[in-house]
C-alpha positions as CSV (number, residue, x, y, z in Angstrom):
1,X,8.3,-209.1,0.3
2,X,6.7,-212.6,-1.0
3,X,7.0,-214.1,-4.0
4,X,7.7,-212.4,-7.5
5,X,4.0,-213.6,-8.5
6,X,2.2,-210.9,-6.4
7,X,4.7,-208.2,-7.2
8,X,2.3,-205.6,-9.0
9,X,4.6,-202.6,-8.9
10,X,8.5,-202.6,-8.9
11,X,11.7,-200.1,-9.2
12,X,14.8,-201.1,-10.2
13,X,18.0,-199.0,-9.8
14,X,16.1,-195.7,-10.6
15,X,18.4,-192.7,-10.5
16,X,17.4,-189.2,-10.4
17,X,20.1,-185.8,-9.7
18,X,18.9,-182.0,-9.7
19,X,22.1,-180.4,-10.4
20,X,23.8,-181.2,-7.2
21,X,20.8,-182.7,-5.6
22,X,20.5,-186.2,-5.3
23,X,16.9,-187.5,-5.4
24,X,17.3,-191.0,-6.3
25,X,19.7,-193.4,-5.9
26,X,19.9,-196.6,-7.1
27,X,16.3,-196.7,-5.8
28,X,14.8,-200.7,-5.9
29,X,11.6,-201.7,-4.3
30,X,8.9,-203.8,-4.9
31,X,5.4,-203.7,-3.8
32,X,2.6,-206.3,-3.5
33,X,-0.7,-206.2,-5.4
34,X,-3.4,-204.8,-2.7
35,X,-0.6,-203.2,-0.4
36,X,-1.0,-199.6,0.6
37,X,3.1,-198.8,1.4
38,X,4.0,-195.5,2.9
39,X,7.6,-193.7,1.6
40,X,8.4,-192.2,5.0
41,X,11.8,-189.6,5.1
42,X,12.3,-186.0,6.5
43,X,11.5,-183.4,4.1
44,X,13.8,-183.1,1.0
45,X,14.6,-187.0,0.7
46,X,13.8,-187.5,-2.5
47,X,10.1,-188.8,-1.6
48,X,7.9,-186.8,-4.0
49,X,10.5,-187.3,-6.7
50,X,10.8,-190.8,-6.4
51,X,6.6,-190.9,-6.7
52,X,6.7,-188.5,-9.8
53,X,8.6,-190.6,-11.3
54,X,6.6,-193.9,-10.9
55,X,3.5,-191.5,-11.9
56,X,5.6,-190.6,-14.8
57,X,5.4,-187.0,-14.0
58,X,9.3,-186.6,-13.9
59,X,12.0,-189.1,-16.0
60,X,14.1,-190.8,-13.7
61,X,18.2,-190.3,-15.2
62,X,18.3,-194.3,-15.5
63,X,16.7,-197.0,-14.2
64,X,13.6,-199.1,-15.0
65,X,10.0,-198.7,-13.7
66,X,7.4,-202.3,-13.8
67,X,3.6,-201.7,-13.6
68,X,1.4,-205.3,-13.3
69,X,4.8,-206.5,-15.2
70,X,4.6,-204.3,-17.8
71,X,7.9,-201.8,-18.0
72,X,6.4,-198.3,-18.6
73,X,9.7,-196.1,-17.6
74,X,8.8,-194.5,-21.0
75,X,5.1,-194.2,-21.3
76,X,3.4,-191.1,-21.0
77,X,1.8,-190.9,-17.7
78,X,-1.9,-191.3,-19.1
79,X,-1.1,-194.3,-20.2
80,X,-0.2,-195.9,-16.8
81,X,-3.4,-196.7,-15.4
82,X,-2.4,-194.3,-12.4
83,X,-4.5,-192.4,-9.8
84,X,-2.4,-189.5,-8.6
85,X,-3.5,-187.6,-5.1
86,X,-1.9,-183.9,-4.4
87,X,-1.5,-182.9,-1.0
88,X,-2.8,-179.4,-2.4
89,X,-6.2,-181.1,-3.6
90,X,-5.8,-180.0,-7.5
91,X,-9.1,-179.5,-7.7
92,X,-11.0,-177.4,-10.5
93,X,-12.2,-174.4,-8.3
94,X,-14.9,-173.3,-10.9
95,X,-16.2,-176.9,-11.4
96,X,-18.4,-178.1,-8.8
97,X,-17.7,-182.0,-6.8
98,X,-19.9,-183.6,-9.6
99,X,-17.8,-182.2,-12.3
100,X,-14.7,-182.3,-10.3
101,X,-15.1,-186.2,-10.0
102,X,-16.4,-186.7,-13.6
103,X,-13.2,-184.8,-15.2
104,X,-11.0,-187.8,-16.1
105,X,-14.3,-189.7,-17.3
106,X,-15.2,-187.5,-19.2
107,X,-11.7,-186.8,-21.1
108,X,-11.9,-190.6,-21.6
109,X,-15.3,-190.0,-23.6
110,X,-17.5,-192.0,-21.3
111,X,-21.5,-192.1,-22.2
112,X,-23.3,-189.4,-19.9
113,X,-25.7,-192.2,-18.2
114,X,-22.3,-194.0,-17.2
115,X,-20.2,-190.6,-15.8
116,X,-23.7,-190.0,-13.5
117,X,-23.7,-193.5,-12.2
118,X,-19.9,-194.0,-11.4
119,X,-20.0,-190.3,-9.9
120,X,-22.9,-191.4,-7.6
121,X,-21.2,-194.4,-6.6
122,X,-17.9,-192.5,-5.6
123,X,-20.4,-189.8,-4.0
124,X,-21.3,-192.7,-1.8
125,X,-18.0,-194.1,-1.3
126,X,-16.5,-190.9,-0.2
127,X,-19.6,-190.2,2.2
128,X,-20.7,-187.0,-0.1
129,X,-23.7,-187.7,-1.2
130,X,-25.8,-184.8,-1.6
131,X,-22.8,-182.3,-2.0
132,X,-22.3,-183.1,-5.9
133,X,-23.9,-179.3,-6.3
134,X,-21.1,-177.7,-4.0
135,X,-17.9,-175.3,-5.5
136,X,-14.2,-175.9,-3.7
137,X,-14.6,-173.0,-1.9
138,X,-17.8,-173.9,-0.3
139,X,-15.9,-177.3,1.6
140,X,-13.9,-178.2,4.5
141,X,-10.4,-179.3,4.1
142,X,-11.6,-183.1,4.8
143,X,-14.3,-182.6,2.3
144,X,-11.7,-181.4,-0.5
145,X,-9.9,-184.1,0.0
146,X,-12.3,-186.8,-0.2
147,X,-13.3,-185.3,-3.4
148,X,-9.7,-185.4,-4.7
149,X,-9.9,-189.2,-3.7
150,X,-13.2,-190.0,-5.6
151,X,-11.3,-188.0,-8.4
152,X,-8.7,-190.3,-8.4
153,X,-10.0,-193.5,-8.3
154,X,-12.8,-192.6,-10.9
155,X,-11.1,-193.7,-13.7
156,X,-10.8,-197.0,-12.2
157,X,-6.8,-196.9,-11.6
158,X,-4.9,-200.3,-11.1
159,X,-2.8,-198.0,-8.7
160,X,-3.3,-195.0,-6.5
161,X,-0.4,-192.6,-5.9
162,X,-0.9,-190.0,-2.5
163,X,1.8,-186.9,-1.9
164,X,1.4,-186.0,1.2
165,X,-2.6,-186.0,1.4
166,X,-3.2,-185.0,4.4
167,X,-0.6,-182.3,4.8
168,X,-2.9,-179.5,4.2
169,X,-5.5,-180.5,6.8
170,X,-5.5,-179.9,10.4
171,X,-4.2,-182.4,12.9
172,X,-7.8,-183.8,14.5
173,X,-9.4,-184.2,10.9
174,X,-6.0,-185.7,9.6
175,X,-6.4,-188.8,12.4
176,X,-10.0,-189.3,11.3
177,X,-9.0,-188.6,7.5
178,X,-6.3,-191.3,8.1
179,X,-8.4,-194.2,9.3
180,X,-10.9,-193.2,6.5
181,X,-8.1,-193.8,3.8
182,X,-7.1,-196.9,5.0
183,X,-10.6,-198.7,5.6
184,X,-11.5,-197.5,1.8
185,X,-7.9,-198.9,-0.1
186,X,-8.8,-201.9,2.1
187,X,-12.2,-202.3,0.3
188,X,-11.4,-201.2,-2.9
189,X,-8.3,-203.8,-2.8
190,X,-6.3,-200.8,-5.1
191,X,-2.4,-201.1,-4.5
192,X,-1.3,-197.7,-3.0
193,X,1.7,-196.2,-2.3
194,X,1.7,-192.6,-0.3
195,X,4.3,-190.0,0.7
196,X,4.5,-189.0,4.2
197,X,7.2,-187.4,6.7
198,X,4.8,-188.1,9.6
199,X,5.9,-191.6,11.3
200,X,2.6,-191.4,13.3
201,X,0.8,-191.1,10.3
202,X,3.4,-194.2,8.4
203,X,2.7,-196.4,11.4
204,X,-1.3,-195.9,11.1
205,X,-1.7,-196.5,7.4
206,X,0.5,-198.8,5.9
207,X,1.2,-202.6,5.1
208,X,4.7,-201.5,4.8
209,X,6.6,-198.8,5.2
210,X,9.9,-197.8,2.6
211,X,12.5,-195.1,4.8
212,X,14.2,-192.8,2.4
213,X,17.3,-190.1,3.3
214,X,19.6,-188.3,1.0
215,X,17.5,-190.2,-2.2
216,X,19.0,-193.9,-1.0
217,X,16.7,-196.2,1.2
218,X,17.6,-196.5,4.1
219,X,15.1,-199.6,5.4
220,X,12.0,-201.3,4.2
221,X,9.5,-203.2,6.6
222,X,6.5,-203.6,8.5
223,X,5.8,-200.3,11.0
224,X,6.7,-203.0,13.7
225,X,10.2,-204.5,11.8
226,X,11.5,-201.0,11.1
227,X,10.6,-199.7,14.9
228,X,11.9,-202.7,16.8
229,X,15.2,-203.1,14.3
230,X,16.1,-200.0,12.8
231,X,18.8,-201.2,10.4
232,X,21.1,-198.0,10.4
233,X,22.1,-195.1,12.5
234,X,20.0,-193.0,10.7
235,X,16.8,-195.4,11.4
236,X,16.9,-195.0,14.7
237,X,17.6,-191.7,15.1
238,X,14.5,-190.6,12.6
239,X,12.5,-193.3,14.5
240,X,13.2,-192.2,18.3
């Protein structure tokens, strides 16, 4: 990590137990403004939790959460300027992609001339133009997804969370999917941060990547730090 000054999201010593599952702990990490950073870990880690938390969709047990250097562990998660991606889509099956993408503009009470132009733009974006008229049902996986995207960064969001986002999409549209992602954050310049138990998928997309086991981390680095110096036993056995 640089220098405090372009720290735009930070945890420090976030704790989180389900009964006797540990999810968190002592979780502290930083991340720079513009970075997308992948939370890589097998399955049960503690990955999604540690995201809903930062999302403020779960309370961590302690700890405190920083957002642009603001603390926000307890402010309602609408308040937190926050773009949240499911790896299920989420999308409103009876609304079509227009409506879909205009949801959170909408609920924010945005004039109608200004929901039809910021939709457009993130039609474009996404490469969807021309499907605004389309249901759920009536797209490919990819297609969803993109749409769940647009949705997400509509409200203009000073940081986009992604679960797992391309876990319900099959392997030859995920690679393209992946590439996609990562050339868009890059020219939006939105700080992301994504869940992922795919080290292929880790190693593509991000600036950084943070190794979780057990709900401790393990390692934090570059794809190429954490693959030529694996820190722990458990590093380079996950890794290999």
């Amino acid at each position: 990590m640089s220098g405090q000054a372009d720290t735009y999201v930070e945890l420090k010593h976030i704790n989180k137990n389900f009964k006797n599952f540990v999810a968190g702990d002592d979780i502290t990490f930083a991340v720079e403004k513009g970075k997308l950073v992948g939370l890589l870990g097998p399955s049960g880690s503690g990955k999604t939790t540690i995201l809903r938390i930062l999302a403020g969709l779960e309370p961590a047990d302690s700890g405190e959460i920083f957002i642009a250097g603001r603390e926000v562990s307890h402010v309602p998660a609408s308040r937190r300027g926050i773009g949240f991606v499911f790896q299920n889509y989420a999308l409103f099956r009876y609304r079509n992609v227009f409506d879909n993408i205009a949801f959170g503009l909408k609920v924010n009470h945005w004039k109608k001339q200004d929901i039809r132009d910021r939709v457009n733009e993130l039609m474009e974006l996404v490469g969807l133009t021309g499907l605004e008229d389309r249901y759920p049902k009536q797209l490919s996986g990819g297609q969803r997804q993109r749409v769940a995207f647009a949705r997400a960064l509509a409200v203009e969001p000073q940081l986009l969370l992604l679960d797992e986002p391309f876990a319900a999409i099959d392997a030859k549209v995920r690679k393209e999917l992946r590439l996609w992602l990562r050339e868009l954050i890059s020219r939006v310049g939105i700080t992301s941060i994504f869940v992922t138990h795919d080290q292929e998928e880790a190693v593509e997309m991000a600036d950084e990547i943070i190794i979780i086991n057990r709900g401790k981390i393990e390692q934090i680095g570059t794809p190429a730090e954490v693959y030529e110096n694996p820190r722990t036993p458990f590093v380079q056995d996950f890794l290999s």
